[in-house]
N, C-alpha and C positions, 0 to 999 in steps of 0.2 A: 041426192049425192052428186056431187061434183065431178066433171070428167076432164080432160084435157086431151085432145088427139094432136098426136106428132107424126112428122114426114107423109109421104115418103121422101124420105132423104138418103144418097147416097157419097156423104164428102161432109168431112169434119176438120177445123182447123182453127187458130187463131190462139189468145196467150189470155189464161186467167190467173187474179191473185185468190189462193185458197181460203175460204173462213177461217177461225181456227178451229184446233184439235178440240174436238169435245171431251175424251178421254182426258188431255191435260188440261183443258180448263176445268173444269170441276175438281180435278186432281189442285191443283192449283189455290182456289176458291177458297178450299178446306183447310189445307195447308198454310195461306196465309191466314184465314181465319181464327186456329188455331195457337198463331206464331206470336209470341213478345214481339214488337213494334209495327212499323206499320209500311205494306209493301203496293206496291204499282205494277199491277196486273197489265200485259202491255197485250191488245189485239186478241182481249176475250171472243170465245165464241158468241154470234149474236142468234139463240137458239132457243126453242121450247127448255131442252133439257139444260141448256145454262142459266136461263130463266126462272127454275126450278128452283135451282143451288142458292141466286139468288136471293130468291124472297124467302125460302126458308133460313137462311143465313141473318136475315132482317129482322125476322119472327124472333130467333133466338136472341136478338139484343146487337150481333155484326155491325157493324156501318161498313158499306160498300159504295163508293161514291163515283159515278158514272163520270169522268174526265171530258165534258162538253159533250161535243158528238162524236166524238170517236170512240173507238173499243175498249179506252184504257179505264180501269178504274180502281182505284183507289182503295184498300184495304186496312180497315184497323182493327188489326189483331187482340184477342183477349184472354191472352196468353196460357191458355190450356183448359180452359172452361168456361163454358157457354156463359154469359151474364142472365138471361131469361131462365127461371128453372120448372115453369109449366109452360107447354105450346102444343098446339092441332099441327103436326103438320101435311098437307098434302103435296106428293112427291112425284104425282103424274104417273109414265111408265118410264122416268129415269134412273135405270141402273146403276150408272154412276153416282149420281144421288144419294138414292134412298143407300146404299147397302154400306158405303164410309160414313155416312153422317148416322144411322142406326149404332155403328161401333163406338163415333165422339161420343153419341148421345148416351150411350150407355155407362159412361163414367165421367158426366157432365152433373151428380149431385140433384138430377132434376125427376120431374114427373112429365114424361111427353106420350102422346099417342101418333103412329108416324100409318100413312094411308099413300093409297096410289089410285089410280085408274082400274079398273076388272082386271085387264091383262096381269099388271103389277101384281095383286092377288092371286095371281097363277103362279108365276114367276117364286123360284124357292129362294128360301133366306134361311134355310134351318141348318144350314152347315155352318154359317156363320155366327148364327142363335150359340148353337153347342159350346161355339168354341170361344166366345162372351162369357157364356156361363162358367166356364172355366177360371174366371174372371172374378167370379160373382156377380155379376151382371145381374140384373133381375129383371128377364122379358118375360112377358107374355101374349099369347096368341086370340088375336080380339076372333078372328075367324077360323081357317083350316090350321091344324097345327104345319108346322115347317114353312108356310106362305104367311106376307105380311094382309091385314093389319097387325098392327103390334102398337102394345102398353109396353113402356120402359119405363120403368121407376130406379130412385137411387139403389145402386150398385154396394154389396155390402165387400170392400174392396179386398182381395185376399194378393196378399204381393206375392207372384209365383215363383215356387220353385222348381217345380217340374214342366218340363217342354208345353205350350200349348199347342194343341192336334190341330188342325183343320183341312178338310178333303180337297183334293185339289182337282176332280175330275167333272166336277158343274161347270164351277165358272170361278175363272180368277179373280173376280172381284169381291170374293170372299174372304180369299189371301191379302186380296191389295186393302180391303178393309179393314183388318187388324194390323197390317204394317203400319198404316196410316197414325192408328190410333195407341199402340203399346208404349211409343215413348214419352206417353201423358202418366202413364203407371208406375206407382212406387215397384222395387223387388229388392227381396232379401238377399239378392246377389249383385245389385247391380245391372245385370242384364237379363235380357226373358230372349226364350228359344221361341222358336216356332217351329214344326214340324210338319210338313204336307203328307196328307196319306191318301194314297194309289197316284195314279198319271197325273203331273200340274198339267193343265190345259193353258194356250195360251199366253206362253210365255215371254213372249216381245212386248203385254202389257204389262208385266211386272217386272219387269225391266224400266218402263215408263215409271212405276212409283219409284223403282230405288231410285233412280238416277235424279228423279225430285227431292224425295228426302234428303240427299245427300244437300243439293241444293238450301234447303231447309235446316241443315244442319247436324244432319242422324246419316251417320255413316254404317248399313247393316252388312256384316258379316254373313256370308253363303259360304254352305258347305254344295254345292251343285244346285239342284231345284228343288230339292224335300227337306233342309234345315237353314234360316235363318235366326242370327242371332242380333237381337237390338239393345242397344244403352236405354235403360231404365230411366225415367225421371229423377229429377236431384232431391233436396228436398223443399225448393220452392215451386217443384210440381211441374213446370215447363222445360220444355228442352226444346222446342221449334224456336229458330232464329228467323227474322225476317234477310231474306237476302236484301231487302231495300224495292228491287225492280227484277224481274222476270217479263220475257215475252211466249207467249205461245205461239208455238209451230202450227201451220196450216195442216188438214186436217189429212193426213196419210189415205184415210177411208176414202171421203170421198176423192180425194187425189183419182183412185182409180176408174172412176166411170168415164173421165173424161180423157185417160189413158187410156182405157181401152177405146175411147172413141177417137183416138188418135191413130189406132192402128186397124181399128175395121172401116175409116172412114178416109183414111188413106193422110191425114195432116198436113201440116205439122201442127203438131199440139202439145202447146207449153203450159206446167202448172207451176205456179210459183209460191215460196212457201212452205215448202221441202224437198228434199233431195240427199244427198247422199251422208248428209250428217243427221240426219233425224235420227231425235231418239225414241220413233215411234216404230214398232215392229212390222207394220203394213203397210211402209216402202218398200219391203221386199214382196212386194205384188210385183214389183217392174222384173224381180226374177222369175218369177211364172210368165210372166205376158212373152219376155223375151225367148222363153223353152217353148214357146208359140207359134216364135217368128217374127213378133215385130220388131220395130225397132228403134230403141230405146237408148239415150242418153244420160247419163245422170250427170246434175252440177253440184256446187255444192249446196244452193238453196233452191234448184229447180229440178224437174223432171221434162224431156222433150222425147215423144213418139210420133215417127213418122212413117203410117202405115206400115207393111207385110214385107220380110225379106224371105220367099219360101216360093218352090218352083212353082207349086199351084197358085200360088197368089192367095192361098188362104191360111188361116191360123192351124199349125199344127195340132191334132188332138193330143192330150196326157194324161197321164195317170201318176195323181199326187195325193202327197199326204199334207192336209190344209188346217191341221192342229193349230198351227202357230201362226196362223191369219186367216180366223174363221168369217170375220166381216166383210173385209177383203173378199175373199174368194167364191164370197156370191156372185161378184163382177165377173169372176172365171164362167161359174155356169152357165150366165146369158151369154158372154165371147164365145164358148162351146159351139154357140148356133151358127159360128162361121168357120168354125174349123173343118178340116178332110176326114174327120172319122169321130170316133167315139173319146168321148173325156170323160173319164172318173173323176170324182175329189171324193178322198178317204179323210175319215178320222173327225170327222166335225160334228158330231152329236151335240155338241154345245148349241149347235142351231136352233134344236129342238124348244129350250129354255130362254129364249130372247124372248126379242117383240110378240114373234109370233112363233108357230113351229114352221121356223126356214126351209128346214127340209119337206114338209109335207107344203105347203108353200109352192115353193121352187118348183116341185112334181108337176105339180095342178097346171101353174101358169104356162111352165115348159110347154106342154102338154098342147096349149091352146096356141101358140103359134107352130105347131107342126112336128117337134121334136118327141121323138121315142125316149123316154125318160126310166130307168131305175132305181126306186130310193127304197135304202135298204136302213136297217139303223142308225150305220154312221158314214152312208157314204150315200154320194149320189152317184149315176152314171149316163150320162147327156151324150143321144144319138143328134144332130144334126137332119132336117129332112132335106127334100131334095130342094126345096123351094119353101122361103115362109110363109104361111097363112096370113093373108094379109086382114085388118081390119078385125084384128082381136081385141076385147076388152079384156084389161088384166087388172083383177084384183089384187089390192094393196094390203090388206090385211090391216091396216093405220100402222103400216111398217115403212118408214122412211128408205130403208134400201132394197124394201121390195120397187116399190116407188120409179127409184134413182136406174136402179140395175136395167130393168125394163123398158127404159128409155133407150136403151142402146137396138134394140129391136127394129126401130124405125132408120136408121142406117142400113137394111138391110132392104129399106127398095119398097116396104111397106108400109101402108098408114098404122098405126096402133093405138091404143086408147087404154091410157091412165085413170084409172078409178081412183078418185078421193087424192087427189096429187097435193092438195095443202100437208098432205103429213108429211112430210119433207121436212115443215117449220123445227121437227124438232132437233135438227144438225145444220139444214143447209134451206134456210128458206127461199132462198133464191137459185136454187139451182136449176128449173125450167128455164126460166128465165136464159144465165146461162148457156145451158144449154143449147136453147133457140139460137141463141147469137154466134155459138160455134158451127152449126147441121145447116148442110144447105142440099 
């Protein structure tokens, strides 16, 4: 296994341009893939999990055309169904991936078998199954029921009239994967409901899909967070317009590692690439960081933190509720390790069902630099020690923001050591790198 040891370092600074948004690239990918003509993807993510989207995009018959050497590339849409109607595909442990292109897939007329990596097999998809089938969808379960692999065969298509359900308290990418795909569906009305049932989780990422559809062309009706209503396909079956050109935003997530190493490393530290127009929900990490104490500017395409404004000179502890920026606010729990007292983060059980289980995770490695840790179902609570444990190895779990998060550790006056740090490739592959060049 591969290690990387950082710092010690006490001083962070300097101005990066952010990769893009992995959440909108993929979002994106799909969307123009899906669209009547043909769009220019401007500053795709360059990533495992874009990489993904890609070549299963290829498999199914897509042309996606890489724009020399830069990030842009070139989409020609196929206007509401897949051209290939058998393909393998493997889908890594990309989230974003596997669980919109499983929905295309399922009223794409074809016969496909869709796979991931072990984890991805752990990871549920049976909420989204249920509410396909609703559809008439026809999956089936190659392994555990509710966990992919999964057989999709053609869909026996039933145009709905009654709400379609789906649970909103896993993971929003369940919801965001049926938005994606209803306005490829005939109905007897015109339009198809959708209906969340218990807590949506996460809802600054579905915000990220409407705000693309719209773009796309599908303008969806909310009644709050538990009924969306969408325009049904016509009956040439398509209703995605290509806007022509779309840019993606830099990547909000990782935005915050390097904000917070702007205010425990005392900065200034500029990301560029987002800032106070994003339409990604985990720019409002700089409102946490700020109930902190650092200090924090927003532009309209940047974000700048420059160190601690608080008598101690360290980061306030808080006690929050981190529903609505669960990725994000892994970044809180390592920053925790600088703060004057005790930090909760509430409400983020969705941790448990990512990469890896975050929160049992989180415990573990806390643990190993010094900090008194309690993780309870859906909260953690990060004591601070008095001094860090220097020269910890911290396992990654082949979780990219376990990875990222734990890099901030080494600001703190200690050496630390990164286990298996290439898994980063699948968001930010360069971000040691990076990194190095801000921490001195």
């Amino acid at each position: 296994m591969e290690t990387l040891d950082l710092g010690p370092y006490g001083h962070a600074e300097g101005t990066l341009r952010l990769p893009g948004s992995k959440s909108i690239s993929n979002r994106v990918l799909l969307l123009a893939a899906l669209s009547r003509g043909t769009t220019r993807v401007r500053e795709l993510l360059a990533s495992d999990d874009t990489q993904v989207m890609l070549d299963a995009l290829a498999v199914l018959g897509v042309k996606c055309t890489q724009v020399g050497d830069s990030r842009d590339f070139i989409v020609e849409g196929c206007g509401g169904v897949f051209p290939v109607k058998a393909a393998k595909l493997f889908m890594g442990n990309a989230g974003t991936a596997i669980r919109p292109l499983t929905a295309a897939l399922s009223l794409s007329h074809g016969d496909y078998e869709v796979r991931g990596v072990a984890r991805m097999h752990e990871r549920p998809i049976g909420d989204l199954v249920d509410g396909l089938r609703q559809l008439g969808a026809q999956i089936d379960y190659l392994g555990n029921a509710g966990y992919p692999p999964l057989h999709i065969k053609p869909a026996v298509v039933a145009a709905p009239v009654a709400p379609i359900r789906v649970r909103g308290d896993v993971s929003s990418q369940f919801l965001t994967a049926l938005l994606l795909t209803l306005p490829l569906l005939p109905s007897a009305t015109g339009e198809i409901v959708v209906e969340v049932e218990g807590e949506l989780i996460s809802k600054p990422y579905i915000d990220i899909t409407l705000r693309l559809l719209r773009r796309f062309g599908i303008d969806v009706r909310q009644d709050g967070w538990s009924r969306f209503t969408l325009p049904a396909a016509g009956a040439d079956g398509a209703k995605y317009r290509s806007p022509g050109e779309i840019r993606v935003e830099g990547d909000a997530s990782s935005a915050s590692y390097f904000l917070a190493a702007g205010a425990i490393g005392g900065g200034p530290l500029r990301v560029e690439g987002v800032g106070r127009d994003s339409i990604q929900g985990d720019v409002r990490f700089v409102d946490a960081l700020a109930a902190m104490g650092a200090r924090v500017t927003l532009y309209e395409d940047a974000i700048e933190v420059h160190g601690i404004d608080t008598p101690t000179g360290k980061l306030r502890a808080l006690d929050m509720d981190f529903n609505h920026i669960p990725d994000a606010a892994m970044t809180i729990a390592v920053a925790a390790l600088f703060a004057d007292g005790t930090t909760t983060l509430r409400n983020v059980a969705s941790w448990r069902v990512k990469e890896t289980d975050r929160l049992a995770a989180m415990a573990i490695e806390l643990r190993k630099v010094g900090a008194t840790v309690e993780e309870g179902a859906d909260y953690l609570r990060v004591t601070p020690p008095a001094a860090l444990t220097p020269d910890a190895a911290i396992d990654t779990y082949d979780d990219h923001r376990m990875a990222m998060c734990f890099s901030l550790v080494s600001l703190g006056g200690v050496p630390v050591t990164i286990n298996d740090p290439k898994c980063v490739a699948k968001t930010f592959p360069t971000y040691f790198a990076e990194f190095a060049r801000m921490a001195s």
